[in-house]
C-alpha positions as CSV (number, residue, x, y, z in Angstrom):
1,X,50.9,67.0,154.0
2,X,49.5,69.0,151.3
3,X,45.5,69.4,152.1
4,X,45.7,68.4,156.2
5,X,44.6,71.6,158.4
6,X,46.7,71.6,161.1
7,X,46.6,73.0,164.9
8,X,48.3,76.9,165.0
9,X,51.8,75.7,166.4
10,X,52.6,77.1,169.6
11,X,49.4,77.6,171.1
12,X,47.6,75.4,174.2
13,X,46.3,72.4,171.6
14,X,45.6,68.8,174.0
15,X,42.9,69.3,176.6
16,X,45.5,68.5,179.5
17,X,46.8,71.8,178.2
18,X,43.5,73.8,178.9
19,X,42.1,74.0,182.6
20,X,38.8,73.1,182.9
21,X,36.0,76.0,182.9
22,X,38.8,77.6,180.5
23,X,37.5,79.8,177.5
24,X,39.8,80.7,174.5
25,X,41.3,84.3,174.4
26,X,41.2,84.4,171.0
27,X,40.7,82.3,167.3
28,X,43.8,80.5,167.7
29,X,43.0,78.8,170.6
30,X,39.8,78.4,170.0
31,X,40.5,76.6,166.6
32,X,43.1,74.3,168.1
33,X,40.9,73.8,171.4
34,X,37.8,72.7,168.9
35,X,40.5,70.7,166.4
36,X,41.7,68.6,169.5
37,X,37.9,67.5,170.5
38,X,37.8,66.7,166.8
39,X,41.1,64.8,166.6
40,X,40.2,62.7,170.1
41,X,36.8,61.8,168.6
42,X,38.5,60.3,165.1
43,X,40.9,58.4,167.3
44,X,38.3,56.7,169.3
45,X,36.0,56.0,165.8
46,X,39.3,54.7,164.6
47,X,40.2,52.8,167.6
48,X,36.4,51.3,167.9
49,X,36.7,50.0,163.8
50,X,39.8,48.8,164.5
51,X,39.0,46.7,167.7
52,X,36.4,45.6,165.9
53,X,37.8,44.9,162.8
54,X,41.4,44.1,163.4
55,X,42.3,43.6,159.5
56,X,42.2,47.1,159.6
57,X,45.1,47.1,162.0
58,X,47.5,46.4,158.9
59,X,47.9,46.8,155.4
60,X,46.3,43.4,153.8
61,X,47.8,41.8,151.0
62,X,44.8,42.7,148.7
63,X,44.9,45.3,145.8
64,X,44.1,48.9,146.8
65,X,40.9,48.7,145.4
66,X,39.9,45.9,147.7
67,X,41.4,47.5,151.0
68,X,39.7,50.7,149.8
69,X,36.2,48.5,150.1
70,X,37.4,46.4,153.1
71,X,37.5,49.9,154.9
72,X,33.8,51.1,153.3
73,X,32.1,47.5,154.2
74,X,33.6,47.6,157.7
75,X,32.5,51.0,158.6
76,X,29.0,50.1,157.1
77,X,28.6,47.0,159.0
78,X,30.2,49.4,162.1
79,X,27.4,52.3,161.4
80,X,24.6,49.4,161.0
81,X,25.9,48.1,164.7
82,X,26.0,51.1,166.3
83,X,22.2,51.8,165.2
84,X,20.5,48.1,166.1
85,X,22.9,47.8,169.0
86,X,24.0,51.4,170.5
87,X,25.3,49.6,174.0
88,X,27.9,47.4,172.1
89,X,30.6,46.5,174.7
90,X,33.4,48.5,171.9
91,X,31.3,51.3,171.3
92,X,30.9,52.0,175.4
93,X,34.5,51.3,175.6
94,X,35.7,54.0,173.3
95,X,33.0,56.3,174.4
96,X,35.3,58.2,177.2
97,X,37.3,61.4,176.2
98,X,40.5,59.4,177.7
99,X,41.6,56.5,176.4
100,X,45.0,56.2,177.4
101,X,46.2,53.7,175.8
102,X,45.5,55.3,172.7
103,X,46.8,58.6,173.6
104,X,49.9,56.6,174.6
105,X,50.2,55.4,170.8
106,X,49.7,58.7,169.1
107,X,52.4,61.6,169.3
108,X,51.1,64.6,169.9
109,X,51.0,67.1,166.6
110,X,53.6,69.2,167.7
111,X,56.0,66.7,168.3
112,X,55.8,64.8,165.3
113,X,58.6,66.5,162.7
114,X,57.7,68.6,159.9
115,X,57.9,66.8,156.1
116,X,61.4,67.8,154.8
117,X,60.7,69.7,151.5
118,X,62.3,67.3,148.1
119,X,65.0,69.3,146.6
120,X,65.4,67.1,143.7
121,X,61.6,68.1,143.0
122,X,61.3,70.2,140.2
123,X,60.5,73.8,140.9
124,X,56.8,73.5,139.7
125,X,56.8,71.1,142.4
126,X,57.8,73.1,145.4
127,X,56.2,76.0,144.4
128,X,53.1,73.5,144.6
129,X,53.9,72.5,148.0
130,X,54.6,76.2,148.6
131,X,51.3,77.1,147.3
132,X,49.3,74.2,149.1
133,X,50.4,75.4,152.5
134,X,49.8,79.0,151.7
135,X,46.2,77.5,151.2
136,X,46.2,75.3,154.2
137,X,47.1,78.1,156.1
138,X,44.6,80.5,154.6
139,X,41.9,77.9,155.1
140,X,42.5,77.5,158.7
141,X,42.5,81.0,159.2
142,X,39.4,81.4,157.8
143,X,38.2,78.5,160.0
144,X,39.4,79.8,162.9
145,X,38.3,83.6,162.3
146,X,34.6,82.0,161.7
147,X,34.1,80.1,164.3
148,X,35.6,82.9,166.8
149,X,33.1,85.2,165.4
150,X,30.6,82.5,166.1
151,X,32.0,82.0,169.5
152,X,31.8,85.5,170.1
153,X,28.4,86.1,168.9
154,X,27.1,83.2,171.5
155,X,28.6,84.6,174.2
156,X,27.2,88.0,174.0
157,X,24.0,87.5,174.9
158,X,24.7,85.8,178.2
């Protein structure tokens, strides 16, 4: 998906995968290490609107422009909750690192298949998608090289 940074294929990504006390060996698996805690705290955000606000469970039969706002208004009234009420029942329940019931729902990155490039696409269009992950790629590189350094730099003084 043209844009979407994803995990370095191949190497440790799900915390199951990384022992606890464990400290990356290098940028890859510090990036995909870092990009899981990320991806397990939008699932439970996600998981918390949507308990709360189940219309978001499915697409409504509203115009895009009104689902687009449905989303913005519930995620409001969600930030406004979690500031006058911080020990909601929802928000404690989606709290914890594990959740399995979500984990359950959601294949893990590296099984989900790859988009099949459109051959019927004009060339200016794969060389597009071409290009776009050439930059994705790039980008995470430069992500991952920067917070290794980062990483690094932290470490040094202990």
């Amino acid at each position: 998906m043209p844009g979407f940074i994803a995990p370095y294929p191949g190497i440790p990504y799900h915390s199951t995968e990384f022992p606890s006390g464990y400290h990356p060996q290098d940028a890859k698996e510090l990036f995909n290490q870092r990009h899981s805690v990320l991806r397990n705290a939008s699932d439970r955000t996600f998981g918390a609107l949507k308990e709360r606000f189940p219309i978001l469970m499915s697409a409504p039969p509203y115009p895009l422009q009104t689902q687009v706002k449905l989303v913005v208004a519930a995620c409001a009234l969600h930030n406004f909750i979690r500031e006058e009420k911080p020990d909601d029942w929802i928000f404690k329940m989606y709290e914890k690192d594990t959740i399995l019931q979500m984990e359950e729902s959601i294949p893990p990155l590296g099984e989900v298949e790859q988009p099949i490039m459109h051959f019927e696409a004009s060339a200016l269009d794969i060389a597009f998608e071409t290009e776009e992950l050439e930059f994705t790629s790039q980008t995470r590189d430069s992500i991952a090289s920067e917070m290794w350094d980062d990483y690094i730099h932290d470490l040094s003084p202990m």
